[in-house]
C-alpha positions in Angstrom: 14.2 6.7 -45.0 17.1 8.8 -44.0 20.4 8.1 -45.8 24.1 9.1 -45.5 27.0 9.5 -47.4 31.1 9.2 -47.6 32.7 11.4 -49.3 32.5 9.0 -52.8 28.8 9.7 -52.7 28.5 6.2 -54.5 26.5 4.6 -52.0 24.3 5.4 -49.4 24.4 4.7 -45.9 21.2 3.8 -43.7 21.3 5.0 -40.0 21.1 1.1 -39.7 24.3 0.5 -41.5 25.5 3.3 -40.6 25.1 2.4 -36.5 27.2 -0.9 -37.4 30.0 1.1 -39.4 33.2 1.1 -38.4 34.4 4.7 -36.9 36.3 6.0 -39.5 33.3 5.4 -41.6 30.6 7.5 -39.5 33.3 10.1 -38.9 33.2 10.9 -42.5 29.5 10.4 -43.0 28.8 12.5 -40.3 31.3 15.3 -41.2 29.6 14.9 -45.3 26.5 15.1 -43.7 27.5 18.3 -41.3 29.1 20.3 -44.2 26.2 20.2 -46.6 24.1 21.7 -44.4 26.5 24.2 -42.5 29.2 26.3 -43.7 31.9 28.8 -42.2 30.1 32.0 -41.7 33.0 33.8 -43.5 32.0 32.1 -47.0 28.5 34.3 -47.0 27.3 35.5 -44.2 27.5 39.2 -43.9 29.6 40.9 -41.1 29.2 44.2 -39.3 32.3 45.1 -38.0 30.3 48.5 -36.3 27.9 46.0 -35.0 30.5 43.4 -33.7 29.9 40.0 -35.8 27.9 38.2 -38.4 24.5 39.6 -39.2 22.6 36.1 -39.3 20.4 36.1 -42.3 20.2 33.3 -42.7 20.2 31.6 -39.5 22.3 30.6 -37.2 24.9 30.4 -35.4 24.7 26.6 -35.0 26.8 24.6 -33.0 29.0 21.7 -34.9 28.0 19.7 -31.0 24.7 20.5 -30.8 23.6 19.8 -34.9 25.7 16.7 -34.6 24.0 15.2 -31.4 20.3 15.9 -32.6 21.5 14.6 -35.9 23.1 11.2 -34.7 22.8 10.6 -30.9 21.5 7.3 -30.8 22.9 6.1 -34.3 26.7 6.4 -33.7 28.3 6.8 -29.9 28.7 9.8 -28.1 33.2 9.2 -28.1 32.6 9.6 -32.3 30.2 12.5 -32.1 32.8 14.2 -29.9 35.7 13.6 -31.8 34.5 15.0 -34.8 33.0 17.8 -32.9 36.3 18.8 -31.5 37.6 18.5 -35.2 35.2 21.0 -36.6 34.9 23.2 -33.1 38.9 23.9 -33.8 38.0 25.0 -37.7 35.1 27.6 -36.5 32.9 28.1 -33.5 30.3 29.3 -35.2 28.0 28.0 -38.0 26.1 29.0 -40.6 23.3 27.0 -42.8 24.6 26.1 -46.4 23.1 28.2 -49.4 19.4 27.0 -50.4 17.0 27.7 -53.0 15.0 29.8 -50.5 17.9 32.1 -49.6 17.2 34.6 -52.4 14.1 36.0 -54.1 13.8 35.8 -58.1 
């Protein structure tokens, strides 16, 4: 069962209950949602200025549009997904995946 969170992380949210929230709700569960799995490439991503840009480790770039529509299309309309989209679209074009265990070798 997937579940959400607002930015109390008391409770979760289903994608049921989260479908039926109102849109200030799914705005923030989808943005708590968006920055644990992405960051600004500028927090660890290494950069090349000889090469022109970020050297994507990691992976990436992602898309805040794209990771948000796979992610909830279907769950909470298109008019949220895009408001939020334009939110984090003005903070950085590009993203990159949050740290993970995997990330690094012992």
């Amino acid at each position: 069962m997937c579940e959400y969170f607002t930015a109390d992380y008391e409770h979760p949210i289903s994608k049921e209950e989260l479908s039926k929230a109102d849109r200030e709700t799914q705005i923030e569960a989808m943005e708590v949602w968006f920055r644990r799995h992405f960051e600004d490439p500028a927090e660890r991503t290494p950069y090349e200025s000889a090469e022109g840009g970020y050297i994507w480790i990691w992976g990436g770039p992602y898309n805040a549009r794209e990771e948000l529509e796979s992610e909830f299309s279907g769950i909470v309309p298109d008019d949220v997904i895009d408001e939020l989209a334009d939110k984090l679209e003005e903070e950085c074009l590009e993203w990159a995946p949050t740290p993970s265990a995997d990330d690094y070798d012992n």
